[in-house]
C-alpha positions as CSV (number, residue, x, y, z in Angstrom):
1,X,129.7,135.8,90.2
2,X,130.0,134.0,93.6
3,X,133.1,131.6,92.0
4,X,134.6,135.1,90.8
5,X,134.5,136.0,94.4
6,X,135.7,132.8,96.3
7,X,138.8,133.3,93.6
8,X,139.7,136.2,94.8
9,X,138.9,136.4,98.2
10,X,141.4,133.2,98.1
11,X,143.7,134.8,95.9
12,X,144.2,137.8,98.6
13,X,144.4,135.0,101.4
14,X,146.9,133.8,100.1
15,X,148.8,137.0,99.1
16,X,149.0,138.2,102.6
17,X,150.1,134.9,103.6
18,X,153.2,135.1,101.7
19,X,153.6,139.2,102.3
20,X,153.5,138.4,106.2
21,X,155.6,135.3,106.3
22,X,158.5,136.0,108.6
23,X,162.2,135.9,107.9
24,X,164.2,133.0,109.3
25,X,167.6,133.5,110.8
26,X,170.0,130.9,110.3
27,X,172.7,129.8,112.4
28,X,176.0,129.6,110.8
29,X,178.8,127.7,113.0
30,X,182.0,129.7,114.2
31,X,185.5,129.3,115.0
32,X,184.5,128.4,118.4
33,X,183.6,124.3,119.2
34,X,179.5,124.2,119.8
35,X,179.5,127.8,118.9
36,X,177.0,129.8,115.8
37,X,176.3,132.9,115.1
38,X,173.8,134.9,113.2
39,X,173.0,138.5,112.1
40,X,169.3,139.7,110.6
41,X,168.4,143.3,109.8
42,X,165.2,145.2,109.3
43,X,163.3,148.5,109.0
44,X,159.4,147.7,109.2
45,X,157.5,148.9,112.0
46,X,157.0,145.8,113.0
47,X,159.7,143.0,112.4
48,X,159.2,139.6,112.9
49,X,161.8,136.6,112.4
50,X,162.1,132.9,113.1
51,X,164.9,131.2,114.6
52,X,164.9,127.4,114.4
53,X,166.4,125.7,116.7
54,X,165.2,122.0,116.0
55,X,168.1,120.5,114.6
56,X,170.0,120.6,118.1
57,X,169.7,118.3,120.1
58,X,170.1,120.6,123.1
59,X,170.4,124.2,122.5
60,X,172.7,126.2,125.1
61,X,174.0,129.8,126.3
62,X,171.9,132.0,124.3
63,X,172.9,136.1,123.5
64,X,170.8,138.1,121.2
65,X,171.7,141.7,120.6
66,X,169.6,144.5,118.4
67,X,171.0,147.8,117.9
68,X,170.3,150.8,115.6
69,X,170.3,154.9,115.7
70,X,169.0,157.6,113.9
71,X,170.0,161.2,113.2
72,X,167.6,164.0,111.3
73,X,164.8,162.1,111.1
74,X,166.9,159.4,109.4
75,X,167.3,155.5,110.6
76,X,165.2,153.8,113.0
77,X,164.1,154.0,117.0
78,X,163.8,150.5,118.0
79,X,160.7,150.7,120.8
80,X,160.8,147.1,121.6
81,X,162.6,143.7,121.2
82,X,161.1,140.7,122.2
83,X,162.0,136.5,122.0
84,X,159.4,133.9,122.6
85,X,157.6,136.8,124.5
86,X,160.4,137.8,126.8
87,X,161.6,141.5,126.6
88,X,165.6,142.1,125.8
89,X,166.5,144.6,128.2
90,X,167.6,148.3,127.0
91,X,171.2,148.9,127.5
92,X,170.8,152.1,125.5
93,X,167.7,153.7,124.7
94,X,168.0,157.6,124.4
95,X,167.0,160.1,122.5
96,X,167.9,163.9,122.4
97,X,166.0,166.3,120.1
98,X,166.3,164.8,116.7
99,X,168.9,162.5,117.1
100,X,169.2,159.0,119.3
101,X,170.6,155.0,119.8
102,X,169.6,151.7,120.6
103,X,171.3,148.6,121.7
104,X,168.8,145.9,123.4
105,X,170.4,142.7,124.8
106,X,169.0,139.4,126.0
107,X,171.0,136.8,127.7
108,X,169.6,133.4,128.5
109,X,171.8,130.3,129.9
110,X,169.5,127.9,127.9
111,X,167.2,128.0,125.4
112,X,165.2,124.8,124.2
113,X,165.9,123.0,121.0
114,X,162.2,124.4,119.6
115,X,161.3,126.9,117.1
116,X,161.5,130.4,118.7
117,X,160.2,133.9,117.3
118,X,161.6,137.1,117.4
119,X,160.2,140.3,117.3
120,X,161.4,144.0,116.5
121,X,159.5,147.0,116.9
122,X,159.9,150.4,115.9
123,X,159.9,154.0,114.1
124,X,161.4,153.7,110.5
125,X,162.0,157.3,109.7
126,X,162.8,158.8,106.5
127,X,165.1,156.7,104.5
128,X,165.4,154.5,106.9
129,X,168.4,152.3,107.3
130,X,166.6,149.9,109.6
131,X,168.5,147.9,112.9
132,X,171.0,145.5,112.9
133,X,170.5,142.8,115.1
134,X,173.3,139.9,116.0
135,X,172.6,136.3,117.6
136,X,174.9,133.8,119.1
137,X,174.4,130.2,120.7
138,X,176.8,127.9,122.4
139,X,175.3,124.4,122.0
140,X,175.9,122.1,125.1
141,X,178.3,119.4,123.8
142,X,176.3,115.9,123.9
143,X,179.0,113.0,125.8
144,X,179.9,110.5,123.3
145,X,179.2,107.1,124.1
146,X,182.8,105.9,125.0
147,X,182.6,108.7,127.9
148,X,179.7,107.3,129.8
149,X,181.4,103.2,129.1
150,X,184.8,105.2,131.0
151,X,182.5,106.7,133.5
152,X,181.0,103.2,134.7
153,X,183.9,101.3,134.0
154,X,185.7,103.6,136.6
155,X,182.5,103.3,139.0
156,X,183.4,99.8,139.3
157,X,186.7,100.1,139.3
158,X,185.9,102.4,142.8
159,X,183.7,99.9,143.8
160,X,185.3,97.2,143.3
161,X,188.6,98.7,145.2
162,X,186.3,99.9,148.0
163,X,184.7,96.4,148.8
164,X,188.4,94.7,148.7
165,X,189.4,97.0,151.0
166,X,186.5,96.1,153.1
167,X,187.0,92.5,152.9
């Protein structure tokens, strides 16, 4: 009877493991040089995504947005929007008898090449139609090696000039 048990009680473990494993969001390059983009969408009471940023080797400008609305008791009120712990700030947050709209934004100048979590919290309503939430990052460009031989090579150059004139 005790193995029975131990099977299960793992068996559920590992159920709600996998129920409560968050979504990742993946950046997809743009148009733009060093630019991605992203968009994720949800309609839990409590939403929470992963954004890994590992692969860059220095992550830059970051702008997350998360809107939704609802309408007679349909769609969802976003309450909250949060990355790493830092609260997006909301642009629009009103709501008038049965009807309302969100749109939270959060701009950072950097962000660090680390794994990052977002979170989204809310009302679904009745057939809820969830938020739509939108990311992009502008990686600062990494110098190739042949700029920083041009930049010493024209430090000497300078100081080379400056020490004839000296002379």
């Amino acid at each position: 009877m005790n193995f029975k048990s131990t099977i299960l009680a793992a068996a559920l473990l590992v159920a709600s493991a996998v129920a409560s494993a968050n979504t990742t969001i993946v950046l997809n390059a743009t148009a733009k040089p060093n630019s991605y983009a992203a968009t994720f969408t949800g309609n839990d009471a409590i939403n929470t995504f992963d954004l890994d940023l590992s692969n860059f080797t220095s992550a830059g400008k970051f702008v997350g947005q998360v809107s939704a609305n609802f309408t007679g008791g349909a769609g969802y009120n976003v309450t909250s929007v949060k990355l790493d712990g830092i609260n997006f700030l909301p642009l629009v947050n009103y709501q008038l008898d049965d009807s309302g709209a969100d749109y939270w934004v959060l701009r950072l100048p950097t962000l660090t090449s680390t794994l990052h979590h977002i979170v989204v919290t809310g009302t679904p309503l009745e057939s809820s139609e969830g938020f739509t939430g939108s990311l992009s990052l502008v990686a600062a460009p990494v110098p190739e090696p042949e700029t920083y031989a041009m930049m010493i090579a024209g430090l000497g150059l300078v100081g080379f000039m400056a020490r004839r004139r000296k002379a």
